[in-house]
Z-matrix of the N, CA and C atoms (Angstrom, degrees):
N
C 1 1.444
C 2 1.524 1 108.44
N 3 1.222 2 116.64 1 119.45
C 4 1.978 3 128.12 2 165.28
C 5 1.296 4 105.04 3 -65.99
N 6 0.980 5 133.42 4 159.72
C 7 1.406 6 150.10 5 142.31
C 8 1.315 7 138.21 6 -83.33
N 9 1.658 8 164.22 7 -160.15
C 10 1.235 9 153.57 8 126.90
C 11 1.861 10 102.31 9 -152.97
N 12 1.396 11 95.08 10 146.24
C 13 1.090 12 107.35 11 176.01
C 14 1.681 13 125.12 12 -100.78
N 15 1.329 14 121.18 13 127.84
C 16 1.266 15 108.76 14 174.32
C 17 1.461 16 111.96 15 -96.80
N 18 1.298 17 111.51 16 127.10
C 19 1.248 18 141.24 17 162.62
C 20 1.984 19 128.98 18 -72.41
N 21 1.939 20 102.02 19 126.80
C 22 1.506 21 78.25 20 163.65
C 23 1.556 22 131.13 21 -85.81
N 24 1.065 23 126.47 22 167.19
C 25 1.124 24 169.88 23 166.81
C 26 1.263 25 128.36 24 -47.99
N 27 1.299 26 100.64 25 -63.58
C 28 1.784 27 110.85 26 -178.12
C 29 1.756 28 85.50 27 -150.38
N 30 1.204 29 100.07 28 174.54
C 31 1.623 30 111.35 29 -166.41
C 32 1.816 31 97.64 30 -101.98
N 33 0.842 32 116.48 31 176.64
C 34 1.509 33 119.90 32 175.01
C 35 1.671 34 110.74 33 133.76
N 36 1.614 35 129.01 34 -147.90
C 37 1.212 36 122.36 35 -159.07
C 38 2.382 37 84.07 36 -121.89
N 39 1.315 38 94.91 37 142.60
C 40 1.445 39 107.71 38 -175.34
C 41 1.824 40 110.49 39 -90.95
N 42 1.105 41 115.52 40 109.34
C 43 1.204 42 104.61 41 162.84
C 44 1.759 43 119.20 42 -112.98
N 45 1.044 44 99.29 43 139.32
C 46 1.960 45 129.44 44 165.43
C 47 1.348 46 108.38 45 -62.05
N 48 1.160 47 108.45 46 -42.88
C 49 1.814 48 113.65 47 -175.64
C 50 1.022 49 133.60 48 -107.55
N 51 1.687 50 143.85 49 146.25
C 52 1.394 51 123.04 50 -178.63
C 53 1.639 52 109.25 51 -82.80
N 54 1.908 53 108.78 52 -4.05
C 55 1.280 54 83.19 53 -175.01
C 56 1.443 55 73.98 54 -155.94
N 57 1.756 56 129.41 55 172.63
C 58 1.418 57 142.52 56 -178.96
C 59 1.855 58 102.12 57 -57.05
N 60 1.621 59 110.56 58 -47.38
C 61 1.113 60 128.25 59 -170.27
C 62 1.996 61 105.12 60 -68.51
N 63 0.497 62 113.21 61 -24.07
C 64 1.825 63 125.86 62 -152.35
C 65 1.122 64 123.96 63 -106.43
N 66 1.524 65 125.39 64 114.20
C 67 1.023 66 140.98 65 -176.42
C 68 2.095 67 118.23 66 -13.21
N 69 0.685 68 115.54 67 -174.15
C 70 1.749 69 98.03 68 164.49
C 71 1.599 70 96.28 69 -136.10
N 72 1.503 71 93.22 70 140.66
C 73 1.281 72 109.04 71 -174.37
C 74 1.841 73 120.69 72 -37.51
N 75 0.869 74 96.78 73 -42.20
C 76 1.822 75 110.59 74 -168.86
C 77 1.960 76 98.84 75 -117.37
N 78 0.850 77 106.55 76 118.99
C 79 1.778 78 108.90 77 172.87
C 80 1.663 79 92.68 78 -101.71
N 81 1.722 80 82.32 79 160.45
C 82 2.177 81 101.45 80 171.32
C 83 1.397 82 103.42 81 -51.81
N 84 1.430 83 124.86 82 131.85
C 85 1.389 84 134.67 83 158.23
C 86 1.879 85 110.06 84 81.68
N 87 1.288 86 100.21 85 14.24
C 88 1.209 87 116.32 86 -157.91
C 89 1.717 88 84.96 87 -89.09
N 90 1.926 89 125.57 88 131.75
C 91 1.520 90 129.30 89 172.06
C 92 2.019 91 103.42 90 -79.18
N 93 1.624 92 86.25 91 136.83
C 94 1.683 93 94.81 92 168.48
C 95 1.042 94 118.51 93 -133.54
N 96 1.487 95 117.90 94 146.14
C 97 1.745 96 108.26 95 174.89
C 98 1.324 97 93.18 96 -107.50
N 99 1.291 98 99.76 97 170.64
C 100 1.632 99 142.45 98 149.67
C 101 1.555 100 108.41 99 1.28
N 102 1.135 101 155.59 100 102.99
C 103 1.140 102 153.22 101 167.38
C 104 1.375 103 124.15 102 86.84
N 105 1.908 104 107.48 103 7.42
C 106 1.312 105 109.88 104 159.14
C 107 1.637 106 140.78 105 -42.37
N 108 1.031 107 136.81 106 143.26
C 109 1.518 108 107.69 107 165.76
C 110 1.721 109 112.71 108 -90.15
N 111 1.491 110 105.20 109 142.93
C 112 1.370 111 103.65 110 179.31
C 113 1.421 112 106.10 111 -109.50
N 114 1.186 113 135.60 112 -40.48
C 115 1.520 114 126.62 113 157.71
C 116 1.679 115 119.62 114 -154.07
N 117 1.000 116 115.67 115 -104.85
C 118 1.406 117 111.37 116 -172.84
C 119 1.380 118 118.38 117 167.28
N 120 1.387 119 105.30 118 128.38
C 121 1.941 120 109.96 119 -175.64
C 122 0.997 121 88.02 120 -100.70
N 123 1.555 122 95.78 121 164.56
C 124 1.947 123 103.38 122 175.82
C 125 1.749 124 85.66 123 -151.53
N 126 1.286 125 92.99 124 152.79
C 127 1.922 126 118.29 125 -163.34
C 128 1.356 127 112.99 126 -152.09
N 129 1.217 128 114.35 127 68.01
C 130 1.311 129 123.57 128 158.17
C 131 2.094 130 108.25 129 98.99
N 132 1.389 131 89.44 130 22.81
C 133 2.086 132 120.48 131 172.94
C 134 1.348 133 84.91 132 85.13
N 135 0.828 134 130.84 133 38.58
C 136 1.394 135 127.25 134 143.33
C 137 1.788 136 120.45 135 -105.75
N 138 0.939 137 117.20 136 123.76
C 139 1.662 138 126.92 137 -159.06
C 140 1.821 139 98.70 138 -119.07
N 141 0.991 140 102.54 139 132.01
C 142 1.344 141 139.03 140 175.37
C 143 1.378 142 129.57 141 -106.25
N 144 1.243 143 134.94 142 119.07
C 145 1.088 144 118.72 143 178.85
C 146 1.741 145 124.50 144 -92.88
N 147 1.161 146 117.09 145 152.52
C 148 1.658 147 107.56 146 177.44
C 149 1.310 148 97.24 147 -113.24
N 150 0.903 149 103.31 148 142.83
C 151 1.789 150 125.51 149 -169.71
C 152 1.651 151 119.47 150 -122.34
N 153 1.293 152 128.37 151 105.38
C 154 0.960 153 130.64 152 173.15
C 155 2.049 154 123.65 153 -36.98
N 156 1.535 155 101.49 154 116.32
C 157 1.392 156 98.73 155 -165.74
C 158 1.789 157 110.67 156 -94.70
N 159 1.278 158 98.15 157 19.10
C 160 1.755 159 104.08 158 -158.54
C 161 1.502 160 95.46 159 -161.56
N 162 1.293 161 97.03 160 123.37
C 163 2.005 162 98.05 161 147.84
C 164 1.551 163 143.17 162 -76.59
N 165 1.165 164 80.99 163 131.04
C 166 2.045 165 79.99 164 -157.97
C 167 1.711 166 99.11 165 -168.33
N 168 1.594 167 90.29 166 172.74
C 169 1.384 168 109.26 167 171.72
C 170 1.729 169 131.68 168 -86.08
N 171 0.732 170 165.33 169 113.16
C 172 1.256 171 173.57 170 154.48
C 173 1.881 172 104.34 171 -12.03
N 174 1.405 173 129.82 172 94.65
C 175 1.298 174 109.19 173 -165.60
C 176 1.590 175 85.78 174 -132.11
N 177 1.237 176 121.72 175 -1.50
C 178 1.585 177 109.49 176 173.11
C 179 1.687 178 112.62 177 -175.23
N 180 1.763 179 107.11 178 137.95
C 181 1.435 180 93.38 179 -168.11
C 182 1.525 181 97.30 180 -112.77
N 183 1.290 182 141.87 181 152.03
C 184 1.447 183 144.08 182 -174.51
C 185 1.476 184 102.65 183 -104.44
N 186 1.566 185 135.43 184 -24.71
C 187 1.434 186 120.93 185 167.72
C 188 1.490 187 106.41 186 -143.76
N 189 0.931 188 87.69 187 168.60
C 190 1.965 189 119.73 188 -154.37
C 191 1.639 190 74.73 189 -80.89
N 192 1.885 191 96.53 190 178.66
C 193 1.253 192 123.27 191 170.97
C 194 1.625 193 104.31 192 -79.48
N 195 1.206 194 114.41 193 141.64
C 196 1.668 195 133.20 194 168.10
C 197 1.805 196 100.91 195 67.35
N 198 1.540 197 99.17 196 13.66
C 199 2.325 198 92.71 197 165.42
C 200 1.107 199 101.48 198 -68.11
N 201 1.548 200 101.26 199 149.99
C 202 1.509 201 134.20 200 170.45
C 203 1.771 202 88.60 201 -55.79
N 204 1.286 203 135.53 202 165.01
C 205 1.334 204 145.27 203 139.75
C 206 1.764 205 111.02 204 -148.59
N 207 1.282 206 99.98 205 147.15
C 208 1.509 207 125.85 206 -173.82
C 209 1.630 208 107.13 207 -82.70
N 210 1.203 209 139.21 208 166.72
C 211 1.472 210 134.29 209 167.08
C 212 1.545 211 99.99 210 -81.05
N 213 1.429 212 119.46 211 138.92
C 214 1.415 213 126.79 212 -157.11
C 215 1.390 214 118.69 213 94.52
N 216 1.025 215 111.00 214 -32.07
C 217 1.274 216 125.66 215 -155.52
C 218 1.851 217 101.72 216 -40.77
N 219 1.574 218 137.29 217 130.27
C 220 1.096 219 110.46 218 139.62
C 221 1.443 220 144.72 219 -42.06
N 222 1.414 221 143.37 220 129.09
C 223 1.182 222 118.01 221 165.37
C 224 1.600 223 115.27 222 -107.38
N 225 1.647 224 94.46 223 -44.32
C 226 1.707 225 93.18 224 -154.76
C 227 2.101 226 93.51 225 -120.86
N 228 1.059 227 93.07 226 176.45
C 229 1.937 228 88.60 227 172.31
C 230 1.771 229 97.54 228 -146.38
N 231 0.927 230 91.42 229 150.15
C 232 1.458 231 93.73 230 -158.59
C 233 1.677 232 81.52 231 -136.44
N 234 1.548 233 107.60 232 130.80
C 235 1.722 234 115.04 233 139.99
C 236 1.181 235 117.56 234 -118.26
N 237 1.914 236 81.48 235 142.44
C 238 1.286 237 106.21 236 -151.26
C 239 2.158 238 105.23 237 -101.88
């Protein structure tokens, strides 16, 4: 089994959830396809979504809910 990593995008603050209250989109070990959303940066209240670019499993996450992340940034690892 390969793996892939999803990467951010644009820099800003990372969220897991669509809302403080609310489940997070993608759970640990949790399967995603292709154009899922996995969470969402936000840059100045503007929110972005990150979108799963690969189908796969969820086998490791690199930042918490509401981390700072850089562009590049790892976020998620996915096997594929």
């Amino acid at each position: 089994m390969s793996s892939h990593r999803i990467t951010a995008r644009t820099p800003g603050v990372f969220y897991r959830r669509p809302s403080p209250d609310a489940e997070p989109y993608v759970g640990d070990g949790a399967a995603v396809s292709e154009g899922d959303t996995i969470g969402l940066i936000e840059v100045m209240k503007t929110y972005r979504e990150v979108k799963a670019d690969t189908t796969g499993t969820v086998s490791q996450w690199f930042v918490e809910n509401e981390d700072e992340v850089t562009i590049g940034q790892d976020l998620v690892e996915l096997d594929t």
